[in-house]
N, C-alpha and C positions, 0 to 999 in steps of 0.2 A: 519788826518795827521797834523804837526805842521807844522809851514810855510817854516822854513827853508828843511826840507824834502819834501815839493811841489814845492819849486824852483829845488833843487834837482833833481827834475826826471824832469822840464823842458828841454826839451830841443833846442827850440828854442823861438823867438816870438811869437806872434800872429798876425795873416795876417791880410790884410785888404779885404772886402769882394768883390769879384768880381762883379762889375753889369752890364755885357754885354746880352742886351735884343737882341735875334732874335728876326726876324720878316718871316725869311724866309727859307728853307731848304738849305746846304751849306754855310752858313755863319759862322757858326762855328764848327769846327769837332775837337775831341779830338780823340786822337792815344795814344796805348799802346804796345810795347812791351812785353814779359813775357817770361821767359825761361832761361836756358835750365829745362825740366822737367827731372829728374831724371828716371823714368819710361816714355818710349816711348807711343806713341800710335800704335794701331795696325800697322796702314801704316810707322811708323819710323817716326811720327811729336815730334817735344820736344821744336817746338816754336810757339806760339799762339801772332800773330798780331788783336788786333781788332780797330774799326774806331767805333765812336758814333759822330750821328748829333745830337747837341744842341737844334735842334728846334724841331724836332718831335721822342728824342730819340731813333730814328732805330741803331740799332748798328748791323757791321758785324767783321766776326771772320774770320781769314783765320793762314789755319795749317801751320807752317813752318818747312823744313829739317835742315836750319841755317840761321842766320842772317841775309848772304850776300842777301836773295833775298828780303829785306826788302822793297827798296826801288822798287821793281820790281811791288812788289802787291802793294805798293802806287800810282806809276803810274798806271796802273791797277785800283785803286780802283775810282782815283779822273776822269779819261778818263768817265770810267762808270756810276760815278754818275753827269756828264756834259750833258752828252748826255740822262738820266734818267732824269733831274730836268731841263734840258735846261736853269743851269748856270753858273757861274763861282764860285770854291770855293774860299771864300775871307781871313778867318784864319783856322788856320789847327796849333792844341795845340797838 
C-alpha cells in the first residue's frame, strides 16, 4: 500500500495500552452483549450475554430471549460469583 491509501483505511488512533494487573479473581470482569442472532436457537435464544474474569480467564455465557433481561443475569451473575470467590467485584468492563 502507499501511504496515503493506509491512512485511508485508518480509521481511528491508536490506543494506549491497557496495564491493569490482577492479582485476584473479581477484580476485573469484562461483559459482552451480542445479538440479535438472525437464526434462533433451539429454545428461542438470539441473545448471548458472556462475563470473563481477567485474572483466571473463566468466562460464562448466558442465552438470552431479549435484552431487557440483561441486567437481570448481571445481577445474577455478580450475587454468584460473591458468594463463589467470597468477594467484592471491584470493575466490571
Amino acid at each position: 500500500f502507499c501511504s496515503a491509501c493506509y491512512q485511508e483505511k485508518s480509521h481511528r488512533l491508536l490506543s494506549t495500552a491497557f496495564e491493569f494487573v490482577c492479582n485476584s479473581p473479581m477484580e476485573l470482569v469484562y461483559s459482552e452483549l451480542w445479538g440479535p442472532s438472525h437464526i434462533p436457537s433451539t429454545n428461542g435464544f438470539v441473545y448471548y450475554l458472556s462475563f470473563v474474569d481477567a485474572y483466571c480467564t473463566y468466562t460464562w455465557i448466558y442465552l438470552l430471549e431479549n435484552k431487557s433481561k440483561t441486567f437481570t443475569y448481571f445481577k445474577q451473575f455478580k450475587s454468584m460469583m460473591e458468594l463463589q470467590f467470597n468477594t467484592k467485584l471491584k470493575v466490571y468492563a
